[in-house]
Each structure stands twice: as structure tokens, then as C-alpha cells.
Short mmCIF file of the C-alpha atoms (twelve columns), coordinates in Angstrom:
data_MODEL
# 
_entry.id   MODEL 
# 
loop_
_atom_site.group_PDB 
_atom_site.id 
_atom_site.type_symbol 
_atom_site.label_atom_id 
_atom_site.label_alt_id 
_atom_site.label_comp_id 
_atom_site.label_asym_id 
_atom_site.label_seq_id 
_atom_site.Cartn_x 
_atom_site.Cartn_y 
_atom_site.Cartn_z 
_atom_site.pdbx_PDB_model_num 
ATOM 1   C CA . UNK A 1   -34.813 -26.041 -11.890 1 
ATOM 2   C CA . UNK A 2   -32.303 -26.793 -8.235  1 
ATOM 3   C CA . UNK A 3   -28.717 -26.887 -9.036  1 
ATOM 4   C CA . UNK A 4   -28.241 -30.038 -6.840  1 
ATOM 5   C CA . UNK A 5   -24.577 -29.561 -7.267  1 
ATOM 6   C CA . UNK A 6   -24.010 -25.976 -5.699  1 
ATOM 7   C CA . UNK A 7   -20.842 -25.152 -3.951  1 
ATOM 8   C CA . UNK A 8   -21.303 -22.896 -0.527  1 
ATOM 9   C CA . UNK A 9   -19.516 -19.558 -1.032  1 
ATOM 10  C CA . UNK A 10  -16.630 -19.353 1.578   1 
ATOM 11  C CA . UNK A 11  -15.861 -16.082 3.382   1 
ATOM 12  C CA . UNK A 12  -12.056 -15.350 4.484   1 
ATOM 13  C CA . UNK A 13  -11.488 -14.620 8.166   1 
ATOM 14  C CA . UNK A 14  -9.503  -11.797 9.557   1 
ATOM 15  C CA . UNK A 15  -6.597  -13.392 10.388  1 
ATOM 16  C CA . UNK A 16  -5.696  -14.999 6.983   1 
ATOM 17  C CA . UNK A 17  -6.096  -11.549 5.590   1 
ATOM 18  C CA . UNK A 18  -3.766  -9.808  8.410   1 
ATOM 19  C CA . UNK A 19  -1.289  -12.553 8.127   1 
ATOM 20  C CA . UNK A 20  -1.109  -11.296 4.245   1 
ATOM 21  C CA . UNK A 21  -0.811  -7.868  5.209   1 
ATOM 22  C CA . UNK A 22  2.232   -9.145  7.590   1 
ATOM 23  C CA . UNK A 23  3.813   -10.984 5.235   1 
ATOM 24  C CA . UNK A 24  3.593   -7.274  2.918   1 
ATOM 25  C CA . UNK A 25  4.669   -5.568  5.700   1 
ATOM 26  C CA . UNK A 26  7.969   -7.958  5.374   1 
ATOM 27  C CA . UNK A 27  8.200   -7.536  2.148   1 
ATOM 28  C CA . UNK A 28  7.913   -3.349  2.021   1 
ATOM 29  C CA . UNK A 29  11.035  -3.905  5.152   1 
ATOM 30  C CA . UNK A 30  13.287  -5.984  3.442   1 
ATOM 31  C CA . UNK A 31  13.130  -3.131  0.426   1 
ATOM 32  C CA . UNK A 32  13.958  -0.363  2.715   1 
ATOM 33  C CA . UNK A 33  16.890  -2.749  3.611   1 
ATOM 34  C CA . UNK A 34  18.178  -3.383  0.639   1 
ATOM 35  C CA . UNK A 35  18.088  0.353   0.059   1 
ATOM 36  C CA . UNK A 36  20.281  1.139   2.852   1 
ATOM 37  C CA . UNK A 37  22.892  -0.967  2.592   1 
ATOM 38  C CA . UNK A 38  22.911  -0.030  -1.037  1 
ATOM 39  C CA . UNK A 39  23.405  3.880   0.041   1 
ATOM 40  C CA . UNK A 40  25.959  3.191   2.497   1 
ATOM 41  C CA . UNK A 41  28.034  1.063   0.530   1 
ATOM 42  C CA . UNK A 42  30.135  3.006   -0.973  1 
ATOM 43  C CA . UNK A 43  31.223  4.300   2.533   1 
ATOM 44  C CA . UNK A 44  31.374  1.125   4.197   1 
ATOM 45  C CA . UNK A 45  34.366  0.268   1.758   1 
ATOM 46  C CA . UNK A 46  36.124  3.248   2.024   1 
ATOM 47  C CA . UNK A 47  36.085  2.625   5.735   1 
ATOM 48  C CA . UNK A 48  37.417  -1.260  5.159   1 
ATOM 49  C CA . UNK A 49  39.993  0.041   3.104   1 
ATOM 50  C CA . UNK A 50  41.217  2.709   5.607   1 
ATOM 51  C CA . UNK A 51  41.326  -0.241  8.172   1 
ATOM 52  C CA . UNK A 52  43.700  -2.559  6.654   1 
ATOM 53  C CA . UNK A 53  45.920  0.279   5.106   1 
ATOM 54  C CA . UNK A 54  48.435  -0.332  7.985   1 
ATOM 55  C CA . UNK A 55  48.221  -4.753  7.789   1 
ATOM 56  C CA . UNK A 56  49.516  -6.835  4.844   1 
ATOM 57  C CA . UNK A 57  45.728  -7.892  3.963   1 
ATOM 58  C CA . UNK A 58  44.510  -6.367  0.851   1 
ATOM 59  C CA . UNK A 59  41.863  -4.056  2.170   1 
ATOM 60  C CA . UNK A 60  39.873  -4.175  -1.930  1 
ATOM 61  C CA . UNK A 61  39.665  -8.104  -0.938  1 
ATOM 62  C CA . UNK A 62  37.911  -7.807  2.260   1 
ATOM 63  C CA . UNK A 63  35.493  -5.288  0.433   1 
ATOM 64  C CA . UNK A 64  34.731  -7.551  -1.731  1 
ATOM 65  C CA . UNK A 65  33.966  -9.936  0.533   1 
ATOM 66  C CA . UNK A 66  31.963  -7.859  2.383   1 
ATOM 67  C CA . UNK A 67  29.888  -6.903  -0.949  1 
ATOM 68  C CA . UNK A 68  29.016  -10.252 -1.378  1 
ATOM 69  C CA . UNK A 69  28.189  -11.080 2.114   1 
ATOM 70  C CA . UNK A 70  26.145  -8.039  2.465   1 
ATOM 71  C CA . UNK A 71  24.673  -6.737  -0.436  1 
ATOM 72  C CA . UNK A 72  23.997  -10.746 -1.710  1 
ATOM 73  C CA . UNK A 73  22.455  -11.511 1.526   1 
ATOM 74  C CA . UNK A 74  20.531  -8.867  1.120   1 
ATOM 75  C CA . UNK A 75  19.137  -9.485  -2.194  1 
ATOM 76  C CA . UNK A 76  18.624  -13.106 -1.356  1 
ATOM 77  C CA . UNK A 77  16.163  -11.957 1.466   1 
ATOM 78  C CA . UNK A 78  14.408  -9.660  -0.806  1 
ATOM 79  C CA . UNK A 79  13.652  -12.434 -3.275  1 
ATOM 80  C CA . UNK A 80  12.388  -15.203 -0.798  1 
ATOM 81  C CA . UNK A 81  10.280  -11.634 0.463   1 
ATOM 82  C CA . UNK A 82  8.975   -11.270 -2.864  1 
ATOM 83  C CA . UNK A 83  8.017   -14.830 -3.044  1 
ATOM 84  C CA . UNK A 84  5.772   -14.585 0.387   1 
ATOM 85  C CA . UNK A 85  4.637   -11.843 -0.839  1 
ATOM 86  C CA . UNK A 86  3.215   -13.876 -3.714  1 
ATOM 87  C CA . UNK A 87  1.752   -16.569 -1.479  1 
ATOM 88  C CA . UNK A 88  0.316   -14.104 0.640   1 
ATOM 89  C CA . UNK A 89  -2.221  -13.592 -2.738  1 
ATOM 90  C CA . UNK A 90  -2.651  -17.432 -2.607  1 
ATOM 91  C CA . UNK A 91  -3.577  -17.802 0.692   1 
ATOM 92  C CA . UNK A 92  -6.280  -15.018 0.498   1 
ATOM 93  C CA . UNK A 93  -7.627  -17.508 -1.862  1 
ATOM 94  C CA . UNK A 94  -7.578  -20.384 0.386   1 
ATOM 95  C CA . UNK A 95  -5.050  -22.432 -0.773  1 
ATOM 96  C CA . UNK A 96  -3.759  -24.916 1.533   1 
ATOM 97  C CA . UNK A 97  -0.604  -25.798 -0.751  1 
ATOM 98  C CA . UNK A 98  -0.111  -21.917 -0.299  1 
ATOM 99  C CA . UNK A 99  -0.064  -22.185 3.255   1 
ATOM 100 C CA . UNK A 100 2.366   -25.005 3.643   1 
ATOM 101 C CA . UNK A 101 4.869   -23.409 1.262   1 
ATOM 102 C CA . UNK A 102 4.650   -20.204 3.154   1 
ATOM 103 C CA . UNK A 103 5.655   -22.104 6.292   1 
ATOM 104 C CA . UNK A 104 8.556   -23.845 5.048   1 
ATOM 105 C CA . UNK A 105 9.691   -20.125 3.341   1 
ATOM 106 C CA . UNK A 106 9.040   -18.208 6.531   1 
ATOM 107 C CA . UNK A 107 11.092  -20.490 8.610   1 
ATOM 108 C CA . UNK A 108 14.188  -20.208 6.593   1 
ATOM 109 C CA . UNK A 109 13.469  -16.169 6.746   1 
ATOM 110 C CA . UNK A 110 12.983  -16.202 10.786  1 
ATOM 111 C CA . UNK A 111 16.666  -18.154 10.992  1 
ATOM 112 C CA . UNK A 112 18.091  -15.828 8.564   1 
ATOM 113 C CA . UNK A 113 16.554  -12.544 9.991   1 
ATOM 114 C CA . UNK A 114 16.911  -13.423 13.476  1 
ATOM 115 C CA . UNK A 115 20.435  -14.978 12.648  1 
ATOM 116 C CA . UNK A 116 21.525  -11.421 11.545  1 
ATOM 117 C CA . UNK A 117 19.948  -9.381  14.501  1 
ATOM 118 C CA . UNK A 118 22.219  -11.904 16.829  1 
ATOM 119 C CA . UNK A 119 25.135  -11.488 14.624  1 
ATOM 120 C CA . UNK A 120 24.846  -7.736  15.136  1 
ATOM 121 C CA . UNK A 121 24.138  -7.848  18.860  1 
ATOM 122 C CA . UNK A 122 26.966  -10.324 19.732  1 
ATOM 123 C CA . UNK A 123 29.546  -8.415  17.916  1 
ATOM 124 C CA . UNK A 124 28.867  -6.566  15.367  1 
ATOM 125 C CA . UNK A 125 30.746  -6.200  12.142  1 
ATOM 126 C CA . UNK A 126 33.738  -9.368  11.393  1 
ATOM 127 C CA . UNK A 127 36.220  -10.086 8.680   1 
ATOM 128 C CA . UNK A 128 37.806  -12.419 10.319  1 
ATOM 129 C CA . UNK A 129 40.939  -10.040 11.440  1 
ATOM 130 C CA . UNK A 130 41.934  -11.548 14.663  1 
ATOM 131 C CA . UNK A 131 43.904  -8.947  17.436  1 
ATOM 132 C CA . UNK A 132 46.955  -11.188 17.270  1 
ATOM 133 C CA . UNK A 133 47.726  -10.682 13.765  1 
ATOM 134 C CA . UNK A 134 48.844  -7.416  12.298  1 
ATOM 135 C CA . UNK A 135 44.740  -6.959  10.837  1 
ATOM 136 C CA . UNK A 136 42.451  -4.467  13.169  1 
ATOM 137 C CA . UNK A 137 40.590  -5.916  15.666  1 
ATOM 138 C CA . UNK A 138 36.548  -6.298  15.226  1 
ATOM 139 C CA . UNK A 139 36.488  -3.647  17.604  1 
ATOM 140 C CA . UNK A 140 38.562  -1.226  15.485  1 
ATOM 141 C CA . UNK A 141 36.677  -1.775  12.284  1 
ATOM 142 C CA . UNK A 142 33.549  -1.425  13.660  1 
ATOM 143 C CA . UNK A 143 34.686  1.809   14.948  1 
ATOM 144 C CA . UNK A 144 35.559  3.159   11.834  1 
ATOM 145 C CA . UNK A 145 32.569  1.560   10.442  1 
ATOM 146 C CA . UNK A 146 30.459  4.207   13.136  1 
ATOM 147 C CA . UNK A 147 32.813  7.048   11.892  1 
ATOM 148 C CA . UNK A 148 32.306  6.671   8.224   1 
ATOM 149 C CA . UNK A 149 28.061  5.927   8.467   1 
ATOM 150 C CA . UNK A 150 25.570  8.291   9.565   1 
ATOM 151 C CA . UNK A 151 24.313  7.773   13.257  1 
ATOM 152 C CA . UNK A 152 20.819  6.244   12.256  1 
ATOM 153 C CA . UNK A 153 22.348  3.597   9.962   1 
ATOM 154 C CA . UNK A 154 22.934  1.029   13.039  1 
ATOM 155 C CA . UNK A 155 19.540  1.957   14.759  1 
ATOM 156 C CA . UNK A 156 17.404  2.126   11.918  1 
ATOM 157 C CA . UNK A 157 18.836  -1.268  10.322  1 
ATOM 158 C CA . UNK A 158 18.167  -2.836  14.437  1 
ATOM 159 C CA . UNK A 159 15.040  -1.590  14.212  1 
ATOM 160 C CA . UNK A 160 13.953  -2.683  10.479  1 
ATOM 161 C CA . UNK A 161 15.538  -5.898  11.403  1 
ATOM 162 C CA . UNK A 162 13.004  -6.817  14.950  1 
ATOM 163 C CA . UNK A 163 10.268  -5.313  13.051  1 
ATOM 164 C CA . UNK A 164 10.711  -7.728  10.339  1 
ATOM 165 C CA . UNK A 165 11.069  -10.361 12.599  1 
ATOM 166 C CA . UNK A 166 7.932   -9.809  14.439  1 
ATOM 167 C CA . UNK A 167 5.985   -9.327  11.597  1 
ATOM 168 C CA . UNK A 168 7.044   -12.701 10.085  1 
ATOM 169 C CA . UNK A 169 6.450   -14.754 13.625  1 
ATOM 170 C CA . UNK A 170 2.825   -12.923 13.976  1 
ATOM 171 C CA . UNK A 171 2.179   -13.730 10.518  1 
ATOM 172 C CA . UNK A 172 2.917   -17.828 10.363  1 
ATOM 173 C CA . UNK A 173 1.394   -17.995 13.489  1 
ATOM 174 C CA . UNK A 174 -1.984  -16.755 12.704  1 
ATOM 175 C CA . UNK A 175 -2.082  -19.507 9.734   1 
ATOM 176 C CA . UNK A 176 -1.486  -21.738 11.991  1 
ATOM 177 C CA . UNK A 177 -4.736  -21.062 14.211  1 
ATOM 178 C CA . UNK A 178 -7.875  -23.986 13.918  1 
ATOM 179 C CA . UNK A 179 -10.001 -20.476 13.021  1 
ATOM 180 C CA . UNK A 180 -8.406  -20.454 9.943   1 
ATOM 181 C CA . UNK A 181 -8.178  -24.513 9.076   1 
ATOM 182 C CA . UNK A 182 -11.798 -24.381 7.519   1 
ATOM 183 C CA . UNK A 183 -11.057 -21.696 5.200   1 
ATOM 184 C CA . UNK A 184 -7.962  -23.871 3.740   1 
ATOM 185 C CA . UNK A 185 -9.940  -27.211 3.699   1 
ATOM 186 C CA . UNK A 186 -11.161 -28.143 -0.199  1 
ATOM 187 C CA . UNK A 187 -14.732 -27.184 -0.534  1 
ATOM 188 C CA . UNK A 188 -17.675 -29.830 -0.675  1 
ATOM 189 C CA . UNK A 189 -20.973 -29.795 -2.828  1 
ATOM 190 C CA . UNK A 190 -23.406 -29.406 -1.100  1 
ATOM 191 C CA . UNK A 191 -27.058 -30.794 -2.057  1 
ATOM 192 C CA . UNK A 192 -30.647 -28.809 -1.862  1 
ATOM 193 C CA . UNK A 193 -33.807 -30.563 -1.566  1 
ATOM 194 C CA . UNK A 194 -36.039 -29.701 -4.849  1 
ATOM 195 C CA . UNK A 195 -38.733 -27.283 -4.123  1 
ATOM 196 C CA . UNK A 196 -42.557 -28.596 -4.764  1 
ATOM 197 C CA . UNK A 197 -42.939 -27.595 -8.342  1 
ATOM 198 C CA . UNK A 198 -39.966 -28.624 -9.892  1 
ATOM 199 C CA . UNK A 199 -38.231 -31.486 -11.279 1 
ATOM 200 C CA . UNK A 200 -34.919 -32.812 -12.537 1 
ATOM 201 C CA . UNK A 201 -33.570 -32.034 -16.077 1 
ATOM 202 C CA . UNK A 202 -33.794 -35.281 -18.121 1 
ATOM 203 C CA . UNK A 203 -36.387 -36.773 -16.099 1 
ATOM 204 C CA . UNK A 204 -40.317 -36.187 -16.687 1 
ATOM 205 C CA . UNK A 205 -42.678 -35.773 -14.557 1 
ATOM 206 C CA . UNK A 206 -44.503 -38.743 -13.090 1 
ATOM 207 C CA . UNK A 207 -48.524 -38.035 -13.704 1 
ATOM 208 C CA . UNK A 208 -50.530 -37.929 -10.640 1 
ATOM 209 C CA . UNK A 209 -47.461 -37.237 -8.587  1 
ATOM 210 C CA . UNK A 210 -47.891 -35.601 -5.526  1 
ATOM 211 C CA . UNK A 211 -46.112 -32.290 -5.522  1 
ATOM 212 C CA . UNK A 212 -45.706 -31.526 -9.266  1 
ATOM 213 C CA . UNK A 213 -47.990 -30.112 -11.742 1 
ATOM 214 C CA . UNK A 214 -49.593 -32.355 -13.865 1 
ATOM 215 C CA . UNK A 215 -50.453 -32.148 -17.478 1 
ATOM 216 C CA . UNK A 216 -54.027 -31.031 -18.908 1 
ATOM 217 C CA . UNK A 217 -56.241 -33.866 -19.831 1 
ATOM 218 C CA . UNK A 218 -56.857 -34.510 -23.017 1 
ATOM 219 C CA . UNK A 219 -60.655 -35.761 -24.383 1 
ATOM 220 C CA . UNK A 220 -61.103 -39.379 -23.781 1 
ATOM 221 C CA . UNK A 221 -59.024 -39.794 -20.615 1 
ATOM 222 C CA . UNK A 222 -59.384 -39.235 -16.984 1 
ATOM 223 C CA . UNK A 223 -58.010 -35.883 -15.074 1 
ATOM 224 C CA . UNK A 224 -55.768 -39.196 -13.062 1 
ATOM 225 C CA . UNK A 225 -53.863 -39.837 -15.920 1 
ATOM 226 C CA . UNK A 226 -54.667 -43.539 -16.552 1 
ATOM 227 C CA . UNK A 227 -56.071 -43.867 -19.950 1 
ATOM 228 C CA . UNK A 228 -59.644 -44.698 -20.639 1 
ATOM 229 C CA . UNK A 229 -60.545 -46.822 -23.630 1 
ATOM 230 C CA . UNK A 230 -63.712 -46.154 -25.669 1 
ATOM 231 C CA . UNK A 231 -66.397 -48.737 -24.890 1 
ATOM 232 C CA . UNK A 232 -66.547 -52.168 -27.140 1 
ATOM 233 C CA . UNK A 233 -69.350 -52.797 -29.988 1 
ATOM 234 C CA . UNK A 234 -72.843 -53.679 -29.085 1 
ATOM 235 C CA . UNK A 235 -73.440 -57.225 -29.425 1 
ATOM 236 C CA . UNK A 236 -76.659 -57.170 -31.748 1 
ATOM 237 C CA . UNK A 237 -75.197 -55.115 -34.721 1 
ATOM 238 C CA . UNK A 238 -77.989 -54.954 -38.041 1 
ATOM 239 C CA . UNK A 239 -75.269 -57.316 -39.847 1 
ATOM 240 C CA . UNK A 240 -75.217 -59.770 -36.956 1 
ATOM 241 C CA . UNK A 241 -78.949 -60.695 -36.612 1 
ATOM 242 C CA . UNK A 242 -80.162 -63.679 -37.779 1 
ATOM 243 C CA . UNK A 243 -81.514 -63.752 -41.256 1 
ATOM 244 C CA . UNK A 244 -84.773 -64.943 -39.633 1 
ATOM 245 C CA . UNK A 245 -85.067 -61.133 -38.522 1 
ATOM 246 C CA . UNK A 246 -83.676 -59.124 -41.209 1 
ATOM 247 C CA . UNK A 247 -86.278 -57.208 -42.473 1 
ATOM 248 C CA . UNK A 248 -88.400 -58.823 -45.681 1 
ATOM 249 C CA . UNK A 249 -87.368 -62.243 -45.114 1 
ATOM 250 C CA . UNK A 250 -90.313 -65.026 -44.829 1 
ATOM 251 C CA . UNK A 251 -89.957 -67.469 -42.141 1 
ATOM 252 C CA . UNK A 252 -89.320 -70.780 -42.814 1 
ATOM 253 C CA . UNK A 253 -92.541 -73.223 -43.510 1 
ATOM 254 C CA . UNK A 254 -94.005 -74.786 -40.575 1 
ATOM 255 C CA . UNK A 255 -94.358 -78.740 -41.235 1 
# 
């Protein structure tokens, strides 16, 4: 029996299955992240605190501000990572609704990523003290800020943050190649012509067909299937002859 209803196996091509490994890559960088700025909090506070001792802001507030800014943003990222991560799985299964959604999640991340890598390049840490009030100046907090952290903090965050950057870009852009369209596209059943031999479930076989094995003959009819019929009755039977001819009887007197 031919499964006429057989689906063609699809095979995944590289670059759906190094755009997941991307997309983990993102995902492993925005834990190391979070993981810093958790370590270095506790300094970073102390150093906001030892800023506005001298100005009539309360240097607790803008530490609290700056846990919420920093640490939530943080986590934030980590969760929309967690969810490419997830539909990085999908699209290694060819999911095109996968695809979409991991699109419309990695362009939020690119903003946000490369919104915080020009944040830090233009200026650096900002409270919002301004020099003509009596709060330090950006320039004076982030000097503290250098003084309190270890030297790799700044590098290693500027360097976690392009890396996760790249990897994102690379990674929506190779799901966005034609190579890998056919892998997302809905798969079609395909048909197979039945082999000489066989024959559809539910349907018998047609006798003398071409092709297909045909049934044994059975006594009385021909090897082509068409049914023979046994010959009819002689016409001069002993009960249908005359009674002039039946044996013993005398023939009728001759005038």
C-alpha cells in the first residue's frame, strides 16, 4: 500500500540554526550584565551618596533612582532575552509566526541596546544635576563613579554591550535571507504514483487490469475473468419425444 498523502521531510539550513545560536549568545550577555551591575551596586550608591553630600539633593533619592533605572532596565532586557531565547527553539522548528515575533522583539532590543551604548558614549553617567545648581556636574559624578568601580567595569560593560548588539543585528538578519524563506513556508502533501502491484485501500481490484495481480480462476470460468455459463439442455430430451417414439408404443392404424 502508497501513502498518497506523505509529507516531504524538511531539513533546517545553517543560517536558521546560527541565528539561534546568536540569539543564545544574547541571551548568555545580557546575564553576565545583569550580574555586573548587580556586583557593583552597592558601590555605585555609595559613590552617589558621596556626590551630593555637599548639595541640598538627597543623595538616598538619586540612588534610588538610579536602582530603578539601572538594575530595572536591566532585568527588563534579560526577560525580552529570555523570550528570544525561547523563539530561537521555535524557529529551529520552522515556524514562521516564530520568526515574525522574533523580529518585532529584536527591534525593540537593538533600540534599547544600542540606545544605551550611545547614552554611555555621549556622556556617560546623568542624574540630571546641572553645573549651575549647587548638584555635581555629570562630569564629577562620573568621576567618582571611576573611583569607586574597578577599572574593567566601564570596558567590560562597552564591550558586552557591542557584542550584544552585533550578535542581535547578525542574527535578524540571517532570518531575513530568501535561503531561509522555504524552510518557514507551511509544508505541502505531496502525492506518489502507486507502484505496479498495488492498489488503493477501499477499492478492489479491477479483474483483467493491466498492472495488478489478478485473482485465481475458479472451475467454470475463464482465466479473463468474464464468467462462462454452463451450456443449455439438449433439445430432444427422452421426456420430450413424441409418444410415436417412446419405446413400446404401436403406431397409429394406417386407413
Amino acid at each position: 500500500m502508497v501513502d498518497s498523502q506523505s509529507t516531504p521531510a524538511r531539513q533546517r539550513p545553517s543560517i536558521v540554526s546560527i541565528s539561534s545560536y546568536l540569539l543564545f549568545l544574547f541571551l548568555a550577555l545580557q546575564v553576565i550584565s545583569l550580574i555586573i551591575t548587580l556586583s557593583t551596586f552597592g558601590k555605585t550608591r555609595d559613590a552617589l551618596r558621596a556626590a551630593y553630600a555637599d548639595s541640598a539633593t538627597d543623595g538616598d533619592q538619586v540612588a534610588d533612582v538610579f536602582a530603578v533605572v539601572g538594575i530595572g532596565g536591566s532585568i527588563v532586557l534579560l526577560l525580552l532575552a529570555v523570550v528570544l531565547g525561547v523563539l530561537a527553539l521555535f524557529n529551529n522548528q520552522g515556524r514562521n509566526g516564530a520568526r515574525i515575533t522574533t523580529w518585532i522583539v529584536g527591534g525593540i532590543m537593538v533600540c534599547c541596546v544600542g540606545g544605551g551604548l550611545l547614552s554611555n558614549a555621549a556622556g556617560g553617567f546623568n542624574t540630571g544635576g546641572g553645573t549651575t545648581g549647587d548638584g555635581p556636574s555629570p562630569e564629577e559624578i562620573q568621576r567618582r563613579l571611576e573611583e569607586a568601580l574597578p577599572s574593567w567595569v566601564t570596558p567590560v560593560s562597552l564591550l558586552l554591550g557591542v557584542l550584544s548588539l552585533i550578535a542581535l543585528i547578525a542574527a535578524l538578519v540571517l532570518l531575513a535571507l530568501p535561503k531561509a524563506n522555504p524552510f518557514f513556508r507551511k509544508p505541502t502533501a505531496g502525492w506518489e504514483p502507486p507502484t505496479p502491484g498495488a492498489s488503493y485501500p477501499g477499492h478492489p481490484q479491477a479483474p483483467g487490469q493491466p498492472g495488478y495481480p489478478q485473482a485465481s480462476a475458479e472451475p467454470g470460468y475463464p482465466s479473463s475473468g468474464e464468467p462462462s455459463y454452463p451450456p443449455p439442455p439438449t433439445a430432444n430430451r427422452p421426456d420430450d419425444t413424441p409418444p410415436t417414439d417412446r419405446p413400446g408404443s404401436n403406431p397409429p392404424p394406417t386407413s
